[in-house]
N, C-alpha and C positions, 0 to 999 in steps of 0.2 A: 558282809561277813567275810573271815576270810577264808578260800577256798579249804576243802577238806585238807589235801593233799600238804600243807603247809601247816604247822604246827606246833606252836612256840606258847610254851606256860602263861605266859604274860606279855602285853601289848602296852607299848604309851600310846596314850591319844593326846593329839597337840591344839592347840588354835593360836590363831596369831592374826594382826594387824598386815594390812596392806604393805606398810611403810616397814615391818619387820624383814631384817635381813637373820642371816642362817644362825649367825652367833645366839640373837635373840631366844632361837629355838633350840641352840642348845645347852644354852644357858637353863630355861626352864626344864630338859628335860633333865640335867645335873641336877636342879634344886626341888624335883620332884625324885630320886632316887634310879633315873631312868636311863643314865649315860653310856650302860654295859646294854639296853634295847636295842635290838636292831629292825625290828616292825614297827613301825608307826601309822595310826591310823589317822588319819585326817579327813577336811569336810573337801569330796568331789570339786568343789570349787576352785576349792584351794591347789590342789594337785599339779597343776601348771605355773604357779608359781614360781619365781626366781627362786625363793627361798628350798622351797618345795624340791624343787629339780638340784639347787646343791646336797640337797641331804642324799639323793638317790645317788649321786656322783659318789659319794663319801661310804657309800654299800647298805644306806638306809634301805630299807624295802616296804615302800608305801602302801599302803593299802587306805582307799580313798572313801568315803562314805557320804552314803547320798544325803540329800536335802530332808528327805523324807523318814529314812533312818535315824537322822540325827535328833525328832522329835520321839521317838519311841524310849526311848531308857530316861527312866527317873537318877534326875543327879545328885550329888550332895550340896553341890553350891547350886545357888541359886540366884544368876544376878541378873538382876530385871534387862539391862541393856543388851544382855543376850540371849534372855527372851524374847525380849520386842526383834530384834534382829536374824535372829536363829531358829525362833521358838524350839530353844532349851536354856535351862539353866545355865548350862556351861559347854560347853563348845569342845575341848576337851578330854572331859568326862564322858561326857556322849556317845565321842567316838571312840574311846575306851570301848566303851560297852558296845555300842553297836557292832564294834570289828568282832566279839567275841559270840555274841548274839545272846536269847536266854538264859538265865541262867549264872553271868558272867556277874562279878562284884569289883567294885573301887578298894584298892587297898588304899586311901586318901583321897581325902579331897585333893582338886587341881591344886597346881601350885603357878606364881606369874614369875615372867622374869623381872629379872632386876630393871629393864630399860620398861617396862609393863606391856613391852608388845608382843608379847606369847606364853602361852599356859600349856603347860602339859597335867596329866594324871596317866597311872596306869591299873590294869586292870587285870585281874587271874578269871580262865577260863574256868566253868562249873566243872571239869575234869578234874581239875587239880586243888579244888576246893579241899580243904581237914575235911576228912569224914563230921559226917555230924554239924559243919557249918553252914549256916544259911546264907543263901544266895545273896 
């Protein structure tokens, strides 16, 4: 989750391929509505990544999300090979929600890039939820 102290309305959560370079990632995060983000959450694994570490150069501010988190939030998409891999739907979306914790919602499903090796989605904190909307 991300610390208290740190506090931004909305968060993209990204996933991506090994063979993905930074373009890849921000490509997706443009064609998911996300390229004014500056928090991204991602899977713990990922974080040391080449691609990973140009984003934090560029004043991205990661926030990494464990293996075990990343099975806790129900996604929109649901794609079997990153179930079998992830155990979630979407990789993503996941860490959308999981950076935000309880409570947080998908303003969309993920969305991939154009080369297919990265997906982003983002997500609003339950703070900033419409009165009245469901989680």
């Amino acid at each position: 989750m991300i610390p208290p102290h740190i506090n931004p309305s909305r968060i993209a959560g990204i996933g991506f391929r090994e063979t993905a370079q930074v373009d890849s990632i921000l490509d997706a995060l443009e064609r998911a509505g996300a390229a004014d983000l500056r928090h991204i959450a991602l899977p713990a694994v990922k974080a040391r990544h080449h691609a990973a570490q140009q984003l934090a150069r560029l004043g991205y501010h990661l926030h990494p999300v464990t293996a075990a988190a990343l099975t806790a939030p129900a996604t929109l998409t649901d794609s079997a090979a990153s179930r079998k891999a992830h155990g979630t739907g979407s990789v993503s979306e996941a860490c959308a929600l999981a950076a935000f914790g309880p409570g947080a919602r998908l303003i969309a499903p993920r969305v991939i890039s154009a080369d297919g090796k990265a997906t982003a989605a983002i997500a609003i904190a339950q703070k900033d939820l419409p009165q009245g909307a469901a989680p």
